[in-house]
N, C-alpha and C positions, 0 to 999 in steps of 0.2 A: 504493500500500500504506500509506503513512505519514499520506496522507489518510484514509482507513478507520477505524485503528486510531484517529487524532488524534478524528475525529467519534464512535467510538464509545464513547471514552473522557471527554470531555466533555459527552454528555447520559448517560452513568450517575454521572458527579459531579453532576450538576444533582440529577439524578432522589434520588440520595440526600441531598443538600443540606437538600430541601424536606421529604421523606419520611422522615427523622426527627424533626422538629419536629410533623408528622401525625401521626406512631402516638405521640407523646409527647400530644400534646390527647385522644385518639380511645380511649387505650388500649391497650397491648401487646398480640399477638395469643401464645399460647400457641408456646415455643419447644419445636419436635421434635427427637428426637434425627437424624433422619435423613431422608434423599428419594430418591426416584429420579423417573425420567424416560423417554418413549419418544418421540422425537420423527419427522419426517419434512420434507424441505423441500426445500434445493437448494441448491448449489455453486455462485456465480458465478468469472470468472475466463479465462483466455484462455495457455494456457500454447503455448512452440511447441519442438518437439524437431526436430534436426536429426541426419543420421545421413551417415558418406561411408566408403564401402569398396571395394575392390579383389580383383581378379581375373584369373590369365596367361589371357591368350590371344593366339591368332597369336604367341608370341615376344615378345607384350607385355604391356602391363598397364592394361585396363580398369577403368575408375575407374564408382564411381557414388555417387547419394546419395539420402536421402531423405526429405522434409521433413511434419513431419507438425503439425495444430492441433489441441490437445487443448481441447475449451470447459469448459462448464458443463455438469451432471447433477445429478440428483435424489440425496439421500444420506437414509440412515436411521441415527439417533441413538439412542442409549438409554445411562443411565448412573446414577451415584448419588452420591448422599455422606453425610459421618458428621459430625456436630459432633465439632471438637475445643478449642475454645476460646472461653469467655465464653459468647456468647448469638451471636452472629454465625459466625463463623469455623468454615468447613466445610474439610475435605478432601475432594477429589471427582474422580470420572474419568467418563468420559464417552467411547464407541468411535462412530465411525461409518462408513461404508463407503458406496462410491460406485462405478462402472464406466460406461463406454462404450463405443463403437467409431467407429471413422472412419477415412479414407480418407486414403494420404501419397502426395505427387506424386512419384514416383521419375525421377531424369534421370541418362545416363551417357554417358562419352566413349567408344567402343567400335573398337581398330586395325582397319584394312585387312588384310584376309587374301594379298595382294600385295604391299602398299606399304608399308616402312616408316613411320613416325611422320606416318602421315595418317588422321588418330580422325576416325569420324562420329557424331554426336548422336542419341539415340534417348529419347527420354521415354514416360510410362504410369503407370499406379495402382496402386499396393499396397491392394488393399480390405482392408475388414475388420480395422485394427489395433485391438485393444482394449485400454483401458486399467482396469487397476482399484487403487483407494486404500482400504486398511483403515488406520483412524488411533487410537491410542490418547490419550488428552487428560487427562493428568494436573493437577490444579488447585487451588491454593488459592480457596475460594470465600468471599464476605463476601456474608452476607445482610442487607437492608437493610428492616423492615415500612413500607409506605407506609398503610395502613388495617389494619383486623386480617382483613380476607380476599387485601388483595393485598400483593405484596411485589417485591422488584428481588434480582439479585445480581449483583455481577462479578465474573469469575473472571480466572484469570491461571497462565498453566506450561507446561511442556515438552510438545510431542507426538511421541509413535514412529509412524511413518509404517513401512506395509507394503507396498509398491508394486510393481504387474506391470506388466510392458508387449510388447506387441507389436512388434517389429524386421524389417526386412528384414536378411536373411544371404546372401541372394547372391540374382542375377539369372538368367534365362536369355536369352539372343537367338537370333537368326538372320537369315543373311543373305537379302536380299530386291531383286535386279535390283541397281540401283547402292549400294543404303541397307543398312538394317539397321531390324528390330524388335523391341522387347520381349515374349516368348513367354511367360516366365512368370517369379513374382516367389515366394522360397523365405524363409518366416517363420517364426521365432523366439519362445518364450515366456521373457522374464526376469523376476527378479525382482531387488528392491533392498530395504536397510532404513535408515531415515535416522531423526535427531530434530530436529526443529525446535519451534515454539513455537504455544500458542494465546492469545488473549485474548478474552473475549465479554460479553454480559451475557443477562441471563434474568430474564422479566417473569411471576409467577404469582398467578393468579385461585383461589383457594379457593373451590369450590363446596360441598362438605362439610370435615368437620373431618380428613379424612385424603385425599379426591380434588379436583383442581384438572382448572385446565388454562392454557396458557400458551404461551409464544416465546419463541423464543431470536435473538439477534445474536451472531455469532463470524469471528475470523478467525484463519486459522491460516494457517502458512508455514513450507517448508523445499525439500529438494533431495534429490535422489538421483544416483546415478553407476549405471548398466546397462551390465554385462559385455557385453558380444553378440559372435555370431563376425567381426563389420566392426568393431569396433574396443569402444570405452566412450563412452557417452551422455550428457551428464547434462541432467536432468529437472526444472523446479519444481514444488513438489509445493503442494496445497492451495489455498486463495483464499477469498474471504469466502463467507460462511454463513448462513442465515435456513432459518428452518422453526418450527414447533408442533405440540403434542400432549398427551398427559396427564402428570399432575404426582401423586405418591403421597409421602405424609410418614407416618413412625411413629416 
């Protein structure tokens, strides 16, 4: 993470280093009051949730858990901002939303219907947990002209994180000759609300005097905690960020 932010923060100081000294030889390109933006791209990132709950049976208490890898997904962006200061200095937000689904390996220790404290091991798949992150990205923006049709900015601020997820809430088995198997698995829809943080930059091409187009570099980061009926979760939310699309200034 720290490598990320470190490299993404160091080629937008370069990038503006040089990029004032340019638009100072070349000419200032006309400052707008405002932007917006619709982007589309992808979430990298490797988040893993783990989950462990219980359950009487036979006079005892079956355990289980359930582990699940949440990856990377495609996310869609759109967002704006306003000058509020000088010639540079935006305020700006920017939402994007992402979802997937995947598969948690579920394993549990299950008593003997005879014997006391002698559990047999049964494992199986939870399909279909889905996950989904709506993220709001609130941000100071510094815009930087490089030529008077392209420009840089980086931003920097808090993000509210909207976050659902998929849980297993309990098991079912049955017994099966000397064993036991997993019958079926009873899922949960949670929701969470957290704020963690973004940092990015954004590179844009003026093709007319009010349409562009352009990319963005971002990384965001935070956590959440999911109530569930097996117990509370907690989640990491967000990961780096890449995508493009159009750019609108007035």
């Amino acid at each position: 993470m720290m490598r990320s932010i470190t490299l993404l923060t160091v080629l937008v100081a370069g990038t503006f280093a040089t990029g004032a000294g340019r638009a100072s030889a070349q000419g200032q390109p006309p400052y707008e009051q405002g932007y917006a933006h619709v982007n589309i791209g992808a979430q990298s990132g490797s988040h893993d949730l783990t989950q462990a709950g219980s359950f009487p049976l036979y006079d005892e208490e079956a355990l289980f858990s359930n582990k699940v890898n949440i990856g990377g997904s495609v996310i869609y962006d759109l967002g704006g901002g306003y000058r509020v200061w000088g010639r540079n200095l935006y305020a700006g937000v920017s939402f994007t939303h992402d979802s997937d689904s995947t598969n948690g390996d579920v394993a549990a220790t299950i008593p003997h219907p005879l014997y006391a404290n002698q559990f047999r091991a049964v494992t199986g798949t939870a399909d279909g947990l889905n996950h989904t992150e709506n993220a709001l990205h609130v941000q100071a923006v510094w815009r930087q002209p490089v030529t008077t049709k392209f420009d840089v900015a980086l931003s920097l601020g808090p993000t509210i994180f909207w976050a659902r997820q998929d849980l297993v809430a309990a098991i079912s088995v049955a017994e099966q000759g000397a064993g036991v198997v997993l019958t079926g698995v009873t899922k949960e829809r949670v929701n969470a609300t957290s704020v963690g943080f973004n940092i990015g930059a954004d590179g844009t091409y003026m093709v007319t005097d009010r349409l562009g187009a352009g990319g963005f570099l971002r990384y965001t980061g935070g956590s959440a905690d999911f109530e569930g009926a097996a117990g509370t979760v907690k989640l990491d939310l967000g990961g780096f960020q890449i995508g493009a699309g159009l750019r609108l200034r007035f």
